[in-house]
C-alpha positions as CSV (number, residue, x, y, z in Angstrom):
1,X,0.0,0.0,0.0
2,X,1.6,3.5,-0.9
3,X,1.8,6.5,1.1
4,X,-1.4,8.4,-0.6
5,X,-4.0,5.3,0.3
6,X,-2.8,5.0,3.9
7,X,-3.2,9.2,4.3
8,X,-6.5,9.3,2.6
9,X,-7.5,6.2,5.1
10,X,-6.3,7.9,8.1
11,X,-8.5,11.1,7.2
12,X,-11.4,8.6,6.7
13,X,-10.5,7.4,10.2
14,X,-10.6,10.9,11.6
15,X,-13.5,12.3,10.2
16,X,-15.3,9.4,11.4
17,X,-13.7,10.0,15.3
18,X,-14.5,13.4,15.0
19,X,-18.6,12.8,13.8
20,X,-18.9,10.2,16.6
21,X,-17.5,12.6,19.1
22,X,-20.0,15.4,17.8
23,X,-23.0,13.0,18.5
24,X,-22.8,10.1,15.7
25,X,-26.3,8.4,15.1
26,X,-27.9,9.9,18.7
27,X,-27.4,13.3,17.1
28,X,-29.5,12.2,13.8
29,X,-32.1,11.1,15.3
30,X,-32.3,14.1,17.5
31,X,-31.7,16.6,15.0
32,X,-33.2,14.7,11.8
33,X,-32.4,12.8,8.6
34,X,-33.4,15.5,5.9
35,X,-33.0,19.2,5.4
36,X,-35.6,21.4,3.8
37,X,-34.0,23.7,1.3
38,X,-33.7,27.5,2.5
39,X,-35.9,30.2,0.8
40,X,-35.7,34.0,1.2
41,X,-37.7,34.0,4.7
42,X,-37.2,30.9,6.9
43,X,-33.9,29.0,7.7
44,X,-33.6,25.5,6.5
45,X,-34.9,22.8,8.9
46,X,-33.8,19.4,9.5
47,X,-36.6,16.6,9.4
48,X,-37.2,13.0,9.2
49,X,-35.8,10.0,11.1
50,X,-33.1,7.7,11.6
51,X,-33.7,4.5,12.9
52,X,-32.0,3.4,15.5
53,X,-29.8,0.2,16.2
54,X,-32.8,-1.7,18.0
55,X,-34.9,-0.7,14.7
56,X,-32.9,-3.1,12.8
57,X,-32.9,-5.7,15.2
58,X,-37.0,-5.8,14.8
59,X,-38.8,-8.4,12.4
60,X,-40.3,-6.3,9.7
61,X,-43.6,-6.9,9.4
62,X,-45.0,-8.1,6.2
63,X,-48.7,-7.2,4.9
64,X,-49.9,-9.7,2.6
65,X,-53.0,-8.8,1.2
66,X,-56.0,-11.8,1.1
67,X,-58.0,-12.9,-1.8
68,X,-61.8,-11.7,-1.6
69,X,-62.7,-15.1,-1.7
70,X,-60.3,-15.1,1.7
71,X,-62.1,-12.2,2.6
72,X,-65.3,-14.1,2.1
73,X,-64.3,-17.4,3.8
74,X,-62.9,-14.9,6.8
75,X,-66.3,-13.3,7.2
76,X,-67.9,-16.8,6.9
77,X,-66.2,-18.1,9.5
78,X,-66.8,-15.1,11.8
79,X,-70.5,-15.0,11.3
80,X,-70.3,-18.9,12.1
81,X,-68.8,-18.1,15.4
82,X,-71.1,-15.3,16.6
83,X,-74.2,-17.4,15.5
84,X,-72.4,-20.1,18.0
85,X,-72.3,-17.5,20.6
86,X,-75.5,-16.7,20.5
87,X,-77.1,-20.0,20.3
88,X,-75.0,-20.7,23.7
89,X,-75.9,-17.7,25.3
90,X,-80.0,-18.7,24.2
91,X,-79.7,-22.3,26.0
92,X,-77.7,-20.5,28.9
93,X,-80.9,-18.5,29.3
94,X,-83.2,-20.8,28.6
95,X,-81.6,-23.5,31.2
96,X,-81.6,-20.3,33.8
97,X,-85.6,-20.2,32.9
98,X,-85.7,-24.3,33.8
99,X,-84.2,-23.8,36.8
100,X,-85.9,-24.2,40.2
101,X,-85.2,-21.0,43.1
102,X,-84.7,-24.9,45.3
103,X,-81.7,-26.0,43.0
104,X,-79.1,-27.5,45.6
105,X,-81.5,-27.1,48.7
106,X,-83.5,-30.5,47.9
107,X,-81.6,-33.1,46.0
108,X,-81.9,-36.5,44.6
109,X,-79.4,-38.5,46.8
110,X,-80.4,-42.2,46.1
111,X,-82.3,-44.0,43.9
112,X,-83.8,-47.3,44.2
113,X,-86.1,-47.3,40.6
114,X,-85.0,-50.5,39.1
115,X,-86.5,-52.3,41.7
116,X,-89.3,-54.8,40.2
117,X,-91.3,-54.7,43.7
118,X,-93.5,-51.7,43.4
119,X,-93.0,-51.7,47.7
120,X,-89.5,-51.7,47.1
121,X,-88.7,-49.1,44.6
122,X,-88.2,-45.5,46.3
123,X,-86.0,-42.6,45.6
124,X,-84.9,-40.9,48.3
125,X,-84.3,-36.7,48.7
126,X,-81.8,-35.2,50.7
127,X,-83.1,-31.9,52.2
128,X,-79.8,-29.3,52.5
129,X,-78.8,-26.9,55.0
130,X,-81.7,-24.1,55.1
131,X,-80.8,-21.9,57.7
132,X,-84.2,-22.1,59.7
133,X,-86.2,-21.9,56.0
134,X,-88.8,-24.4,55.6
135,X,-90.1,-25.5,51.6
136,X,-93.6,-26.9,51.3
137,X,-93.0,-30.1,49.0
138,X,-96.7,-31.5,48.5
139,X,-97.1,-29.9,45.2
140,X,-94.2,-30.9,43.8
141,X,-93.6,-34.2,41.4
142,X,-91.3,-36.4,40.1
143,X,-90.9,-36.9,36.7
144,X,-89.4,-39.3,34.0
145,X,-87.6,-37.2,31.2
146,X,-87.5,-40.6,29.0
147,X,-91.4,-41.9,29.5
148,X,-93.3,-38.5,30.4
149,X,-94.3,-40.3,33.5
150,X,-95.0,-38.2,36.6
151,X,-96.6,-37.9,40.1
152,X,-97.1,-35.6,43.0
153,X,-96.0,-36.2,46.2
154,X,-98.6,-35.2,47.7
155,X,-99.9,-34.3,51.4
156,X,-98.8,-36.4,54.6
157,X,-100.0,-37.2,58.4
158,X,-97.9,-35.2,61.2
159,X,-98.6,-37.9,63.6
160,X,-99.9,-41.1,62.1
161,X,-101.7,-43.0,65.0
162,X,-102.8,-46.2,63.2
163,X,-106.6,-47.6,63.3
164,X,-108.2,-44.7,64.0
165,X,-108.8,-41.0,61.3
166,X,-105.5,-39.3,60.3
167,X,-105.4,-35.2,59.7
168,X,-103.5,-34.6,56.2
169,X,-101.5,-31.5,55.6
170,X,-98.6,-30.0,53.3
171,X,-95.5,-31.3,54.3
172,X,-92.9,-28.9,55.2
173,X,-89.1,-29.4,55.3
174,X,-86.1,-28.7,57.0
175,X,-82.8,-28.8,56.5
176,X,-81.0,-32.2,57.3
177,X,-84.2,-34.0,56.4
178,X,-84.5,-37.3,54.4
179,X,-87.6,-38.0,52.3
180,X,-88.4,-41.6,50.9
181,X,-90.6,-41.6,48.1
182,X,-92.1,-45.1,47.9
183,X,-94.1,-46.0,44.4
184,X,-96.2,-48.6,46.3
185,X,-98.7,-48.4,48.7
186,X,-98.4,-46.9,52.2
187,X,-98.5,-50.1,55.2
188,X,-100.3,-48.0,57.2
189,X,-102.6,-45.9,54.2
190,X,-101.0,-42.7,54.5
191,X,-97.4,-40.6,54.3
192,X,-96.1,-39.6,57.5
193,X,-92.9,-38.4,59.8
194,X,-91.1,-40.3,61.7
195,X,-90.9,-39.8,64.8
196,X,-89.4,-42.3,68.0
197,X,-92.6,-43.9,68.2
198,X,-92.4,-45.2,64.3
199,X,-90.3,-48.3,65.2
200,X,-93.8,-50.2,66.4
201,X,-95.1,-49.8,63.3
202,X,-92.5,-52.7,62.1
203,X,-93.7,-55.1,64.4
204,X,-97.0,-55.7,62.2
205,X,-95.7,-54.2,58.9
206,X,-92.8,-54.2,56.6
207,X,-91.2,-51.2,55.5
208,X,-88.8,-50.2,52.4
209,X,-86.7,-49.6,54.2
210,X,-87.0,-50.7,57.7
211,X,-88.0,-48.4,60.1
212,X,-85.2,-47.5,62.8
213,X,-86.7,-49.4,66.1
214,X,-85.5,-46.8,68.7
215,X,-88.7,-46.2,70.7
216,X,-88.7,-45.6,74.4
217,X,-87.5,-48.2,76.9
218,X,-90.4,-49.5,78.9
219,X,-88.4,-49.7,82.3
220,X,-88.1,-45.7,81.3
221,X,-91.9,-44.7,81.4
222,X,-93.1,-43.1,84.8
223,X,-93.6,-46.8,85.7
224,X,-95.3,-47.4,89.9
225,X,-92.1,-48.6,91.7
226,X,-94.3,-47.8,94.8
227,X,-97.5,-48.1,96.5
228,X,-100.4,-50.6,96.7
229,X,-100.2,-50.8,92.7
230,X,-96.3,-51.1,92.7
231,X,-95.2,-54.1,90.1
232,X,-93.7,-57.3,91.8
233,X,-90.4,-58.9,90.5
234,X,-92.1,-60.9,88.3
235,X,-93.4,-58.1,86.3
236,X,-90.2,-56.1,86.3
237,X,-88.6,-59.4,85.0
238,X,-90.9,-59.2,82.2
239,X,-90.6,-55.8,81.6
240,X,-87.1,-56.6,80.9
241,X,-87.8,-59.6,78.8
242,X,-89.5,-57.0,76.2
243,X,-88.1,-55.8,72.9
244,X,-87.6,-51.7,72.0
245,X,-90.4,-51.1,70.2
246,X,-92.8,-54.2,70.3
247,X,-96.4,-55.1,71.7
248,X,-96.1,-57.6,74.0
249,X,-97.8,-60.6,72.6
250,X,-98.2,-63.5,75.1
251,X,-98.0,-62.8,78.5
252,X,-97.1,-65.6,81.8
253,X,-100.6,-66.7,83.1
254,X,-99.2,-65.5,86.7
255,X,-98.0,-62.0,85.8
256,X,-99.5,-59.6,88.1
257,X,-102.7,-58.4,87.3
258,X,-101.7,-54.5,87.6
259,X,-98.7,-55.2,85.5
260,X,-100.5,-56.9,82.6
261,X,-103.2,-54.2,82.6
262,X,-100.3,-51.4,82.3
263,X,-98.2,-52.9,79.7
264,X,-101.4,-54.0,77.3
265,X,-102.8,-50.3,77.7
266,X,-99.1,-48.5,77.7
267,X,-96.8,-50.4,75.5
268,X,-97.8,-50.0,71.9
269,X,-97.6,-47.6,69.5
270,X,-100.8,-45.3,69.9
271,X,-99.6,-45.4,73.3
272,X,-96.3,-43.8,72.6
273,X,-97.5,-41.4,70.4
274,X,-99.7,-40.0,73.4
275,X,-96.7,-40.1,76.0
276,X,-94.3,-38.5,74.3
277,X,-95.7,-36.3,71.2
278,X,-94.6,-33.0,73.3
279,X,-90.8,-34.6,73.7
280,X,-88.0,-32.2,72.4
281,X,-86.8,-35.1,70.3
282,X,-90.2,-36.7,69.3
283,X,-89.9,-36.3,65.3
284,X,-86.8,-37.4,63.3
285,X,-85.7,-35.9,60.6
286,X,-87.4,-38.0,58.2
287,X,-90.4,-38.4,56.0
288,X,-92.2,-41.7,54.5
289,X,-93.8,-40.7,51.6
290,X,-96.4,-43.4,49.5
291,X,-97.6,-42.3,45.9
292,X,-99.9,-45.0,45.8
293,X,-99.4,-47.2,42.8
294,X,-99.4,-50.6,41.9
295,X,-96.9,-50.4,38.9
296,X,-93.5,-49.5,38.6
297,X,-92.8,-46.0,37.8
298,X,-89.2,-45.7,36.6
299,X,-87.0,-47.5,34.0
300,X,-84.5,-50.0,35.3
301,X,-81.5,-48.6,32.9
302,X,-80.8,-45.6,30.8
303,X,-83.5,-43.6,32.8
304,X,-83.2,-39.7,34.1
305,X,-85.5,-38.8,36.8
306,X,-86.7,-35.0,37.9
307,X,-88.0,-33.0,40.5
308,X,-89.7,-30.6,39.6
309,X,-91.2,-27.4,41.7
310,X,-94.7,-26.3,42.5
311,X,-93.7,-23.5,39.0
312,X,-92.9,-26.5,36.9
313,X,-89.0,-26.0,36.9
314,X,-86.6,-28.4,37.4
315,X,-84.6,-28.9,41.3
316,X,-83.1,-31.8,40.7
317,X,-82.3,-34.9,38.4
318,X,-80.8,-38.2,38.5
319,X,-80.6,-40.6,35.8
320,X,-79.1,-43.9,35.6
């Protein structure tokens, strides 16, 4: 290399120091790219834009312009979509309008519909927590959503006391209650409560399902353990001979005579009900209910079963 390219390389050099000194590319795209050309009246000004070392770093963006039959599919598509929307939002309010105020405060917990005894086929409803609100359930049915089939609950007897007139009412729940909905016929010819007399009624009957036999304890009743009329030890030892919940049957043909006249006119289920209806803890929280039929009402496979509100909308369903 001669003498003249390395001088004319070290002034390129130079100049270059000196223009990064004075500013370099941060002073372009302060001051500009461009100048406007100077006229008469105004000074020339600097304009435009440099860009900067990021700028080049960036992916440059590439506008592609679509077809118009693109254009057409795109709006196609779009129209499909808010059509979908809607339609969604339509069931959404449509379900909402199906809905029962009573969704997930009375469900269906258990079902026993495949059963082929009419006696034996029940679904049962679980009553939620209510915070002290009660729900009148009388008018209320259940109702296949395959056959059509349906049926009211109807009304039930507070206090059943068997062999004698029953008052009917509306039944009215509470939270923590269980309600059995039989399809058969009612043992006793009505719905009722339990309540911790109920277990004598399985002495003479049979119930689906069995009836919790937790009645009062004889030896517990406000029973004479003094006086002229104060049981011997034989009938205590017969009193402890009997059953929870049972009617004595038989008795020894030397039982005292004021023992057997207390325990045939005491120990029984009318009886209970009378001596204990005003107890705290005299009804359970439990309901037998009977709809009366002598078919089966439910499918024994691929069946969905409702309950459905006094307004016709839908609590609950169960299907199977």
């Amino acid at each position: 290399m001669d003498d003249t390219v390395k001088k004319i390389l070290w002034i390129l050099v130079g100049l270059g120091i000196l223009w990064f000194i004075t500013g370099g590319v941060s002073r372009m795209e302060k001051n500009g790219l461009f100048l406007t050309p100077p006229t008469l009246t105004e000074k020339s000004e600097v304009y435009g834009e440099i860009p900067s070392f990021w700028d080049f770093l960036k992916k440059p963006s590439v506008n592609l312009s679509t077809t118009p039959e693109e254009k057409i599919q795109s709006e196609i598509k779009k129209a499909q979509e808010e059509a979908e929307q809607i339609e969604y939002d339509l069931e959404k309010i449509k379900e909402a309008e199906r809905t029962s105020i009573y969704k997930d405060k009375i469900e269906i917990s258990r079902n026993y519909g495949s059963r082929s005894d009419v006696d034996e086929e029940y679904i049962k409803l679980r009553v939620n927590n209510l915070n002290g609100e009660k729900i009148q359930i009388s008018d209320w049915k259940l109702r296949s959503a395959v056959t059509g089939v349906e049926v009211y609950l109807g009304n039930a007897t507070k206090i059943p006391y068997t062999s004698r007139e029953n008052y009917k009412q509306a039944i009215f729940v509470e939270g923590g209650e269980d309600i059995i909905v039989v399809t058969g016929r009612s043992p006793i010819g009505f719905s009722f409560q339990v309540n911790k007399c109920s277990g004598y009624l399985e002495q003479f009957q049979d119930f689906q399902p069995g009836l919790s036999k937790n009645c009062p304890r004889v030896e517990d009743e406000n029973l004479p353990v003094s006086g002229p009329n104060s049981f011997n030890d034989g009938c205590w030892n017969f009193i402890d001979s009997i059953s929870k919940c049972e009617t004595p049957l038989e008795y020894p043909l030397d039982l005292q005579s004021e023992c057997r006249s207390y325990l045939v006119t005491n120990v029984n289920h009318n009886a209970c009900l009378d001596n204990h209806r005003n107890d705290s803890d005299f009804f359970k929280p439990e309901w037998r209910l009977f709809l009366g039929k002598s078919t089966e009402l439910w499918k024994k496979d691929r069946e969905i079963i409702e309950l459905i509100d006094s307004e016709g909308k839908i609590v609950d369903s169960y299907s199977y």
